[in-house]
Structures are given as C-alpha cells and as structure tokens.
C-alpha positions in Angstrom: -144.2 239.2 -35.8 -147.1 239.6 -38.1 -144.4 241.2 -40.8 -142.0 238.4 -40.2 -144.7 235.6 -41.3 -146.1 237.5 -44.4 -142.5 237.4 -45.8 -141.7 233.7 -45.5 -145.0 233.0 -46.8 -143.5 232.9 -50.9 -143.4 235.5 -54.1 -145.6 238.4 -54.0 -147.6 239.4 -57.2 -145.4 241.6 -58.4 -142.4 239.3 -58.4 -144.5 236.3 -60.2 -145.1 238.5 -62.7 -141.6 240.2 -63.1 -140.5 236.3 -63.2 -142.9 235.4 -65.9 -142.0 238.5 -67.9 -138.4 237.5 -67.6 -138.8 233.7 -68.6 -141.5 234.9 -71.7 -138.9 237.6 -73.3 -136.2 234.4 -73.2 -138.6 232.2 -75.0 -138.9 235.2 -77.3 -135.8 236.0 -77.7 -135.1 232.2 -78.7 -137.5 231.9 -80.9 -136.2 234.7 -83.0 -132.6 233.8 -83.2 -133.9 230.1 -83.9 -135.6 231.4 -86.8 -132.4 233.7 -88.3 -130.6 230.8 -87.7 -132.9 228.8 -89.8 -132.9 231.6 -92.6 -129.2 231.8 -92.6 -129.3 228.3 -93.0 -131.5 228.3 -95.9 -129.4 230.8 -97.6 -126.2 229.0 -97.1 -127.8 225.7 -99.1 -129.0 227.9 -101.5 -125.6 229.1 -102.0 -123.9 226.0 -102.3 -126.5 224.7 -104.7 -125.7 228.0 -107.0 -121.7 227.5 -107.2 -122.3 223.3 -107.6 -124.9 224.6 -110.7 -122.1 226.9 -111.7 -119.6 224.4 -111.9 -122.1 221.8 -113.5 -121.6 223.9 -116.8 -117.9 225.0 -116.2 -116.9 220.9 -116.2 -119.5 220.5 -119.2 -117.5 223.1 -121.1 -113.8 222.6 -120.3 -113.7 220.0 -122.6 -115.4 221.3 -125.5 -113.6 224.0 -128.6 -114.3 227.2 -128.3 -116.1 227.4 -132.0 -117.9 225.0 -133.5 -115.3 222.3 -135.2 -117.6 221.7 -138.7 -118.4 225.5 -139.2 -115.4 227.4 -137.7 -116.4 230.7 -137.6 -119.3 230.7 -139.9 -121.7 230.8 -136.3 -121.7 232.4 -133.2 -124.5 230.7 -130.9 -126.3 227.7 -131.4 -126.5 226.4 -135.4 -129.9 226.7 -136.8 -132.2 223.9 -135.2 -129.4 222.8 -132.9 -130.5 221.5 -129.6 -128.7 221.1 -126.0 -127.7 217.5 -126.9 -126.3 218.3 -130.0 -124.1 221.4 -128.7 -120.4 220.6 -129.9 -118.7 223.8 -128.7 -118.2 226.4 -126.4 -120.3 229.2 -128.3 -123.1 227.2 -128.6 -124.3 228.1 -125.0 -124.6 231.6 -125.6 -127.6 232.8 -124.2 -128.9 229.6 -123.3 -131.1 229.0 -120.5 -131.9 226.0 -118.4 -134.7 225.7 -116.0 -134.5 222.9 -114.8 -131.1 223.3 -114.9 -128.8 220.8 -116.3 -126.1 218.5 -115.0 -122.3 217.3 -116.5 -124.0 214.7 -118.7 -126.8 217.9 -120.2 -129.5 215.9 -117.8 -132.1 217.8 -116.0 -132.0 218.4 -112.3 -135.5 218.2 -111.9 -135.1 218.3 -107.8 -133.5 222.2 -108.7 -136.6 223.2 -110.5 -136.9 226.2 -108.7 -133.0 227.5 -109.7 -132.1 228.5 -113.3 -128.4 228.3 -115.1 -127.8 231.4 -117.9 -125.0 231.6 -119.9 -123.5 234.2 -121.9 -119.9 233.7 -124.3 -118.7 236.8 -125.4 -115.8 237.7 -127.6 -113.5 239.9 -125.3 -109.9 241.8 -126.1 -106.6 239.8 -125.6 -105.2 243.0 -124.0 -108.2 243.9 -121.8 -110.6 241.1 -120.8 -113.4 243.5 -119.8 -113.3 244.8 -123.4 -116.2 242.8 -125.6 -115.0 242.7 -129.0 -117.1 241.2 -132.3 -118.1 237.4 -132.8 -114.6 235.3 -134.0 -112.5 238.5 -133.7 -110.9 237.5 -130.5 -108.9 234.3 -129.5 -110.5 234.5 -126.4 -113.9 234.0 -124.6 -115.3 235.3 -121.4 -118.0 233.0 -119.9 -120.6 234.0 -117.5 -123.2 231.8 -115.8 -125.6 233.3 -113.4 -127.5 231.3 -111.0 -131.4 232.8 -110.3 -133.4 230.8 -107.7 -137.1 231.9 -108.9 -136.2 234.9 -111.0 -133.9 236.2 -108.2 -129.4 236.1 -109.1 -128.1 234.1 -106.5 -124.8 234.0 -107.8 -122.3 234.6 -110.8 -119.3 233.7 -112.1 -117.2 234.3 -114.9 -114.3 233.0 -116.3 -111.7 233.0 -119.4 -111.2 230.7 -122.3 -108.6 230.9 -124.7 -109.8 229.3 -128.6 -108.3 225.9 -128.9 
C-alpha cells in the first residue's frame, strides 16, 4: 500500500524539472524566431525604402533630355557651378550623390538620412548595352542608381535611355 500512496501523491523531482526544461527551451525557442522575424522585417522595409529611392530619381529623370538643351554636347556632367536645382538634363546627375537623399521635386528626405542615392550616366553602344562608349558618342545612356543604407548597397538598378 505504502507504494500505491507515494504515487498519487504528484510529480517527482525529476519530472518538475524535465517539465521546466521543456516549457524554458519553448520560451527560447520563441524568443529567437521572434527576433529573425523582427530582422527579416527590418530588412524587408529597408528594401522597399531602397527601390521607392530608386524610383524617386527614375520619375525625376524621365522627363528630362538626355544632354543638356543650351550646351548640347559641349558637357558631360554637371556645368561648371551648377547645382541640384539647376540640373536641366539627364547627364547632369552623373556621379552625383545625395545623402539625404532627394525626392521627385529635388527635396531632401531628411527622415532617410541614414540611406544614400548615387548615380552614374554612362555613354553605352547601340549594338551592345554593356559596352561603355566615350561622352556624346552614343545615342544612348545607361543609368544606374545604387541605394547604400550607411555605406552598405542595399540595392541597384539600371536602366536605358535613348537621347531625345
């Protein structure tokens, strides 16, 4: 009888702990994917934020000529002394860089401080794309704007643009 009242008597100290050893790797186990799922979170906004930055220049751009409408071909880049409000064509924004970076209308998104917008324009072959060819040699410019998020490319994209 003695063994049949130790057994209805509740958990022995082995099982508590086995219990609490089960119930502890959970809470582990949940704290860990809640933070991956956090991270992957983060990473996804960043993301998004990169390709709306990207298209933020690509819709500043569409509209503008390829070379510069006073001085044709006389400059590829900015003109001497010329600033972001005063860019009148496509070439201008070679190798520019915004930090903050800068918005359809050239303002500053000062609440992306953190992300940067560069630009290249490049001449490039009308038979090969990939081929970079001399300033004003080609009809055609390939645009590139990288996204960095504190010195670090988040994300690139390049496009074509035939001269206007």
């Amino acid at each position: 009888m003695k063994n049949k009242d130790r057994k209805n008597k509740g958990f022995t100290l082995v099982e508590a702990l086995i219990a609490i050893f089960v119930i502890a790797l959970t809470i582990v186990a949940l704290m860990v994917s809640s933070q991956a799922f956090t991270m992957a979170n983060a990473s996804g906004v960043d993301m998004s934020t990169a390709e709306f930055l990207i298209e933020e220049i690509r819709e500043l751009t569409a509209v503008m000529p390829v070379i510069d409408p006073q001085t044709g071909t006389d400059v590829f880049g900015s003109e001497t002394g010329e600033t972001l409000t005063l860019y009148d064509d496509l070439d201008d924004f070679d190798n520019a860089a915004f930090s903050p970076p800068i918005d359809i209308n050239r303002a500053q998104l000062t609440n992306y401080s953190g992300f940067t917008q560069q630009i290249t324009v490049h001449n490039v072959s009308p038979s090969n794309y990939r081929n970079i060819v001399m300033d004003h040699t080609s009809d055609f410019v390939k645009v590139t704007v990288a996204i960095l998020l504190d010195g670090q490319q988040l994300s690139s994209t390049t496009w074509i643009r035939a001269r206007q």
